[in-house]
C-alpha positions as semicolon CSV with decimal commas, in nm:
position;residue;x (nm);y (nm);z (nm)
1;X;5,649;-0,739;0,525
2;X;5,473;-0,925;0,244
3;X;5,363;-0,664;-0,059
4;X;4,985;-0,615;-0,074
5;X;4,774;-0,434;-0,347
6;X;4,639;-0,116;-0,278
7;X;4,424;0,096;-0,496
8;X;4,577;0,446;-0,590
9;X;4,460;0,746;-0,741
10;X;4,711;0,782;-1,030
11;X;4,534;1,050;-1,269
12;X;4,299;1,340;-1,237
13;X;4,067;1,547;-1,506
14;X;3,815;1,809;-1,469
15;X;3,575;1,989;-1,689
16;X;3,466;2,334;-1,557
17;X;3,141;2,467;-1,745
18;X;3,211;2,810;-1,909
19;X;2,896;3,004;-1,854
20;X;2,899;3,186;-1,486
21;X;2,568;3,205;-1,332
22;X;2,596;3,499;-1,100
23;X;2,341;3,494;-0,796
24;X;2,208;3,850;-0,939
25;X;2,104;3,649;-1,265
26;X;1,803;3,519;-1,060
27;X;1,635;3,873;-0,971
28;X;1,399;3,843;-1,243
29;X;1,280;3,454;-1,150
30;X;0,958;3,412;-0,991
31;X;0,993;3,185;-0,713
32;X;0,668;2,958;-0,546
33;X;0,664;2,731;-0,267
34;X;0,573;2,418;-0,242
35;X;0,172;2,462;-0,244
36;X;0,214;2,679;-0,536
37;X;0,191;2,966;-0,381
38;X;0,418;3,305;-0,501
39;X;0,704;3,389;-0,235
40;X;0,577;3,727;-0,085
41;X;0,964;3,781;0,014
42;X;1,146;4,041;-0,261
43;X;1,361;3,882;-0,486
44;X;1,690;4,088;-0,360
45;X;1,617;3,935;0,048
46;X;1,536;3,581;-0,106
47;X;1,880;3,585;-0,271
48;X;2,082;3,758;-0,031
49;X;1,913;3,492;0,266
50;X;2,008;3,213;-0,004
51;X;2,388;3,288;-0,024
52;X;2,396;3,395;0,341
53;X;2,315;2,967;0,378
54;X;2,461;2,826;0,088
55;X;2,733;3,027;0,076
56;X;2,731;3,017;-0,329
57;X;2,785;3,340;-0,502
58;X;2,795;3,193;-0,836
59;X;2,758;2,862;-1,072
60;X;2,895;2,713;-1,379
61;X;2,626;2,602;-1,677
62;X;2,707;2,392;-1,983
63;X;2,647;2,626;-2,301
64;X;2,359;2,489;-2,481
65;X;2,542;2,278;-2,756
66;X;2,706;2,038;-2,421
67;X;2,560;1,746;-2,278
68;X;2,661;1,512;-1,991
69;X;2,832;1,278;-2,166
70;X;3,068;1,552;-2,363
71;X;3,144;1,708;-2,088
72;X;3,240;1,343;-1,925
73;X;3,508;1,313;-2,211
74;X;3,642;1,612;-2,163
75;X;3,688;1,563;-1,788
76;X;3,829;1,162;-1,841
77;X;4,042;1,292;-2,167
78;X;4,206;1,535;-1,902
79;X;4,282;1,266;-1,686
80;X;4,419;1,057;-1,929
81;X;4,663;1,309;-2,085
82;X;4,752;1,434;-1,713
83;X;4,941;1,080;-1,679
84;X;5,010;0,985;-2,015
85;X;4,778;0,692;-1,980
86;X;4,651;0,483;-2,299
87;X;4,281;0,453;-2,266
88;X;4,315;0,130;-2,411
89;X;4,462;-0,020;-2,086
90;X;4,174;0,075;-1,874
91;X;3,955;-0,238;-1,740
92;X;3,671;-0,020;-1,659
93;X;3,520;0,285;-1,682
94;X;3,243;0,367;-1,479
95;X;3,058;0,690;-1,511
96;X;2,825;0,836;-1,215
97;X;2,518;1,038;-1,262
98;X;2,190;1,038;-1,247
99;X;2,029;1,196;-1,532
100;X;2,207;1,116;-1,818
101;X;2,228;1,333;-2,152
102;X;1,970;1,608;-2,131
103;X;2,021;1,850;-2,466
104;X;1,867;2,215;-2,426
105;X;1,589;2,163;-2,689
106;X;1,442;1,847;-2,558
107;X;1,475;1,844;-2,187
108;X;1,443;1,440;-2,148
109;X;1,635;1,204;-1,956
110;X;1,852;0,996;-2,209
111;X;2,024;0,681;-2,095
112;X;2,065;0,467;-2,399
113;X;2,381;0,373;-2,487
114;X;2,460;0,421;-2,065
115;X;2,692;0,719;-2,087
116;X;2,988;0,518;-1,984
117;X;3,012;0,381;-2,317
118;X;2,919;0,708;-2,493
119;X;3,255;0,814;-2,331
120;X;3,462;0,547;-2,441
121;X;3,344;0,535;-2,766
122;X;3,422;1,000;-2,799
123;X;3,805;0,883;-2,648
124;X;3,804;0,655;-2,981
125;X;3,910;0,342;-2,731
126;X;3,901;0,024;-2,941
127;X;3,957;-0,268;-2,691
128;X;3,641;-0,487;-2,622
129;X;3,795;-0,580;-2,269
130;X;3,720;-0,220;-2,159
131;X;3,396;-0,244;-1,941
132;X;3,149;0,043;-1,933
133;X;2,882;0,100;-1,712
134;X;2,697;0,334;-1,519
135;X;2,651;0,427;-1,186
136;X;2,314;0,632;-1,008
137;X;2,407;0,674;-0,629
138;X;2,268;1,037;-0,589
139;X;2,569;1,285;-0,529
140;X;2,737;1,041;-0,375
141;X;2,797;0,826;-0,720
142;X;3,162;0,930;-0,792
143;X;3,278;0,838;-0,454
144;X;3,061;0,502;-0,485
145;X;3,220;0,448;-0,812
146;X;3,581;0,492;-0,653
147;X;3,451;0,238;-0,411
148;X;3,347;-0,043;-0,673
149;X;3,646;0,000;-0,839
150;X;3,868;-0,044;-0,520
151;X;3,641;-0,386;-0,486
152;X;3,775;-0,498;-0,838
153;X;4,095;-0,395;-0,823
154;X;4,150;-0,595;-0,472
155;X;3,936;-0,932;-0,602
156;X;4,258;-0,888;-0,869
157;X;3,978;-0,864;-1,181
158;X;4,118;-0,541;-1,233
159;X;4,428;-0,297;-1,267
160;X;4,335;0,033;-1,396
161;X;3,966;0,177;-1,378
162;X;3,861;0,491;-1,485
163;X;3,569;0,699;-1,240
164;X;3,382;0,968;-1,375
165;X;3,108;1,217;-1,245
166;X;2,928;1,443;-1,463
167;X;2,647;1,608;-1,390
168;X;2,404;1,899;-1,572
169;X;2,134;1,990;-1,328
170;X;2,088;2,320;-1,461
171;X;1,845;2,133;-1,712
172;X;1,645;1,989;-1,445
173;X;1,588;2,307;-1,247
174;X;1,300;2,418;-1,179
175;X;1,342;2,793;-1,247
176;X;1,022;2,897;-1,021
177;X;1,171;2,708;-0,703
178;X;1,451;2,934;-0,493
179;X;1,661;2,563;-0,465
180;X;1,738;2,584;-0,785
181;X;2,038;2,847;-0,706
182;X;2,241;2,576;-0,565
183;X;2,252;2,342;-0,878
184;X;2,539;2,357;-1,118
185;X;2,702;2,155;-1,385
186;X;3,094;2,012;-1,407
187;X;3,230;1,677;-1,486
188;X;3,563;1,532;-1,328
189;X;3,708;1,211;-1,354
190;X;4,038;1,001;-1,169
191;X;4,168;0,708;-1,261
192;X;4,282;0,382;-0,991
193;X;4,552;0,179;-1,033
194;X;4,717;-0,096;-0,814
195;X;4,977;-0,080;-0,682
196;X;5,200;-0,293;-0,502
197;X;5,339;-0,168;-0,177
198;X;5,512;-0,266;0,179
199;X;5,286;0,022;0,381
200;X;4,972;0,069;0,343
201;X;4,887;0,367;0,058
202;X;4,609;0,498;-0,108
203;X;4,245;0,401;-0,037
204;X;4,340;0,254;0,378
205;X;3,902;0,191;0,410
206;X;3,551;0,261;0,330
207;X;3,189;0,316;0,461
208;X;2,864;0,322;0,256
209;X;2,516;0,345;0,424
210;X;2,235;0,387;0,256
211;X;1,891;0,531;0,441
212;X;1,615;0,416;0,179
213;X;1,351;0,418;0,467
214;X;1,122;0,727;0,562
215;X;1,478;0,931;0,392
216;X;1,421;0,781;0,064
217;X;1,210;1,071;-0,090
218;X;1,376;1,374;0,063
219;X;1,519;1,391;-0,307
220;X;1,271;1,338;-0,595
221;X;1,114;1,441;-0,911
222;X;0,805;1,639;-0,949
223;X;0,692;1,944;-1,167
224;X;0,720;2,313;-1,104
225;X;0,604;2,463;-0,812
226;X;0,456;2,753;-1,094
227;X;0,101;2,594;-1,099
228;X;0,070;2,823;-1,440
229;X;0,392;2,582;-1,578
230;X;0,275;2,484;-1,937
231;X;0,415;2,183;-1,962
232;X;0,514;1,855;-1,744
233;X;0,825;1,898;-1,739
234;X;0,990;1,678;-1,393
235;X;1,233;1,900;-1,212
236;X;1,441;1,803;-0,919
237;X;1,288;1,867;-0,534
238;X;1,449;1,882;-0,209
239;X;1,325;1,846;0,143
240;X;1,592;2,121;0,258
241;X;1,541;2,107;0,608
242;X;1,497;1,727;0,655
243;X;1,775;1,667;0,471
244;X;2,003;1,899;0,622
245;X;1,925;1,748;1,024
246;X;1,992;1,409;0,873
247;X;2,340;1,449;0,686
248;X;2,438;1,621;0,982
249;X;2,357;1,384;1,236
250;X;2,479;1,084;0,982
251;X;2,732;1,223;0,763
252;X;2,991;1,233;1,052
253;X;2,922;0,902;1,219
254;X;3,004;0,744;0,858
255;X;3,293;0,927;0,775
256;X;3,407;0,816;1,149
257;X;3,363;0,505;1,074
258;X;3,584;0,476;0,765
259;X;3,863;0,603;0,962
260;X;3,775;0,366;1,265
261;X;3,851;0,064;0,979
262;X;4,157;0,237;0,896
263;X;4,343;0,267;1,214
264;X;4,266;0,642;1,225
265;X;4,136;0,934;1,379
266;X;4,039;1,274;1,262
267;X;4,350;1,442;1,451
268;X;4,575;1,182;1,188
269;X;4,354;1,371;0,851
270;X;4,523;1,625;0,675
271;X;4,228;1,762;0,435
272;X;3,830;1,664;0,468
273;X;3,736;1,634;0,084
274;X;3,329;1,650;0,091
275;X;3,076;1,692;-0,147
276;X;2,995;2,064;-0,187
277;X;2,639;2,062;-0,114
278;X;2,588;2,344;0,115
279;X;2,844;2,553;0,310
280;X;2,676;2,594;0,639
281;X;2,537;2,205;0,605
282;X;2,920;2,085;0,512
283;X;3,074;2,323;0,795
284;X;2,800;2,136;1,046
285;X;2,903;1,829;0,980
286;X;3,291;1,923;1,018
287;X;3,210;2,049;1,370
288;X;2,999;1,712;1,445
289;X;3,255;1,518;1,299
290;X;3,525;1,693;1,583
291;X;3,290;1,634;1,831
292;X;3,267;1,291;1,802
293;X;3,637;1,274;1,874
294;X;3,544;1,549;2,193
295;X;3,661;1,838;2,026
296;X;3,514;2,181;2,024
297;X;3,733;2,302;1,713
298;X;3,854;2,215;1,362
299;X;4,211;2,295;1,230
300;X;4,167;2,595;0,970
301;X;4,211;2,502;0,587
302;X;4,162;2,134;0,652
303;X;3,772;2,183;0,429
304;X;3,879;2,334;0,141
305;X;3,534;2,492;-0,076
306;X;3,463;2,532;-0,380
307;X;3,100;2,621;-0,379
308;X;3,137;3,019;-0,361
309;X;3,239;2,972;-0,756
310;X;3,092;2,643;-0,836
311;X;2,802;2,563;-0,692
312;X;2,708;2,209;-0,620
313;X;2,741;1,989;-0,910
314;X;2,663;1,666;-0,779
315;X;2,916;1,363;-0,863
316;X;3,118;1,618;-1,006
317;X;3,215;1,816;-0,686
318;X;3,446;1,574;-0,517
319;X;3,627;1,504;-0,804
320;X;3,653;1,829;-0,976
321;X;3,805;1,971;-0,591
322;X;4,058;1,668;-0,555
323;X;4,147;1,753;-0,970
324;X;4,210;2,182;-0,879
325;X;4,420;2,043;-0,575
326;X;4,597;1,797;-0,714
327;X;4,728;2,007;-1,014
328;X;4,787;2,293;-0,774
329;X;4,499;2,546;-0,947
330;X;4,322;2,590;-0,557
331;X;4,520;2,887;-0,385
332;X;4,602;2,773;-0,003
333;X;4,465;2,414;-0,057
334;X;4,700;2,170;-0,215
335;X;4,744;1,735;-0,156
336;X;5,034;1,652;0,031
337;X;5,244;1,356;-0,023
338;X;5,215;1,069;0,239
339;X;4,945;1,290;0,428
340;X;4,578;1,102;0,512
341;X;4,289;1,281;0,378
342;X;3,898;1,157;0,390
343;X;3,647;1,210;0,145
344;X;3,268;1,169;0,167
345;X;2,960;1,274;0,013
346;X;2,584;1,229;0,082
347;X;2,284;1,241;-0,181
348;X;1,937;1,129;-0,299
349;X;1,864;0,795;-0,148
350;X;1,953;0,874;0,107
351;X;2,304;0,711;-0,014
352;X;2,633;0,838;0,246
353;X;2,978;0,730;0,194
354;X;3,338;0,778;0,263
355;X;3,693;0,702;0,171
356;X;4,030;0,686;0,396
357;X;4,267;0,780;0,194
358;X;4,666;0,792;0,181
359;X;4,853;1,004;-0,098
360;X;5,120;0,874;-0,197
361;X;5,418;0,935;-0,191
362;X;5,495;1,027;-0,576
363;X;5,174;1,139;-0,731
């Protein structure tokens, strides 16, 4: 059999935030609806209700002096030193978010330099021929990123590419809207490489959709739901509910699809990596997922969570998981050589996406 070029993940980094947000922090929050109207509900039953459906306990938060982009560094720095890999050989690096720098004291989106070259430029890398760019995609950015750079590496324009998610959505939370528990900050990065290879190894397929129709506002910007707010502030908004029916009915008919273009099925899948949005939406979509394949139940352990402790932190959930795995820091949940795994995420857009992939055999 001739040699093809497959994409493989060969590094992994991670930056976990070190202030813990406990779910008791919030008892002193006022929380509104959307008409502006103060929650009648006590604090104590809104929270308790909250983790009852989230399934969060707790979040991480950047301490004040962090931004998106530091916290990026740290995460791609990680990966770099986990594999002894010269940042200087990297073709790309591509960064998804989709806020950019936000600093405590002036809560504005900053873009400029993109953060992808605010990265390159903290790991001191030199060489011109290193591309940066960003990448907005919603939550589902870091996968999309690992995506792109699976396009460039097959075209043969590339070798090694860097993908980072990083993510601080504590500062866009609006502290008088109860959605604001689930938001949390982190940063994780891999890096691809190709590599040659008889069998078919690391990323086997793909699926993106994206439903920019009547879905395209479910996630937006708006001010507080406080009508008494003093300033203008923009704050991140969710259609809960509507989003919620839609990644379930969606979310598994993509990730079936990947796995349809690589010659599998979800009996063949050894771990289902997705983005850790919501427990009870995530462990909905496992059980559509199975019965799409006519089954009524899902092996145990194949979904491991990290929400209970991190909350979601956008593009930085998938990675940051497949980073605690990989280095064996997730009790009862590790990556197994030559196993298939899937990962997919869903996010503002309404973008959806997922990944076959095969570990390989030396990691």
């Amino acid at each position: 059999m001739n040699q093809q070029t497959y994409s493989v993940i060969v590094a992994s980094g991670s930056y976990i935030p070190t202030r813990r947000i406990l779910n008791e922090d919030f008892l002193k929050h006022h929380f509104y609806d959307k008409d502006g109207v103060r929650l009648q509900k006590m604090n104590e039953e809104i929270i308790r209700q909250f983790g009852q459906i989230t399934g969060i306990k707790e979040r991480r938060y950047v301490t004040d002096d962090l931004v998106a982009s530091d916290i990026a560094f740290f995460a791609a720095k990680d990966a770099l030193e986990s594999a002894e890999i010269d940042g200087e050989t990297l073709d790309y690096i591509i960064v998804a978010h989709n806020f950019g720098d936000i600093s405590e004291e002036n809560r504005r989106s900053e873009f400029v330099p993109a953060l992808a070259s605010r990265v390159k430029h903290h790991l001191g890398i030199d060489n011109p021929n290193v591309i940066t760019y960003d990448l907005p995609f919603g939550c589902a950015g870091w996968l999309q990123g690992v995506i792109q750079a699976d396009y460039f590496i097959r075209s043969g324009v590339a070798k090694r590419i860097m993908v980072v998610g990083t993510e601080t959505l504590s500062r866009i939370c609006d502290p008088h809207d109860r959605d604001s528990m689930i938001y949390a900050d982190g940063a994780g990065a891999v890096i691809v490489e190709a590599v040659k290879s008889n069998e078919p190894v690391g990323i086997l397929a793909h699926s993106v959709r994206s439903y920019a129709g009547e879905l395209a506002y479910l996630l937006r910007m708006e001010k507080s739901y406080n009508p008494d707010y003093q300033n203008d502030t923009l704050f991140l908004k969710m259609n809960g509910r509507k989003l919620y029916e839609n990644a379930l009915k969606f979310v598994p008919l993509v990730i079936k699809e990947s796995l349809d273009k690589a010659g599998l099925t979800i009996m063949d899948i050894e771990k289902v990596l997705i983005h850790q949005a919501n427990e009870k939406m995530d462990e909905a979509i496992l059980r559509n997922l199975f019965e799409l394949y006519g089954l009524n139940e899902s092996p145990k352990n194949i979904m491991p969570m990290t929400i209970s402790w991190l909350g979601n932190s956008s593009v930085a959930t998938l990675p940051t998981l497949y980073d605690l795995m990989r280095k064996d820091r997730f009790e009862h949940q590790t990556l197994q050589a030559g196993k298939d795994i899937v990962f997919a995420s869903v996010g503002a857009g309404v973008n959806i996406n997922a990944v076959a992939y095969r570990i390989p055999m030396i990691m």
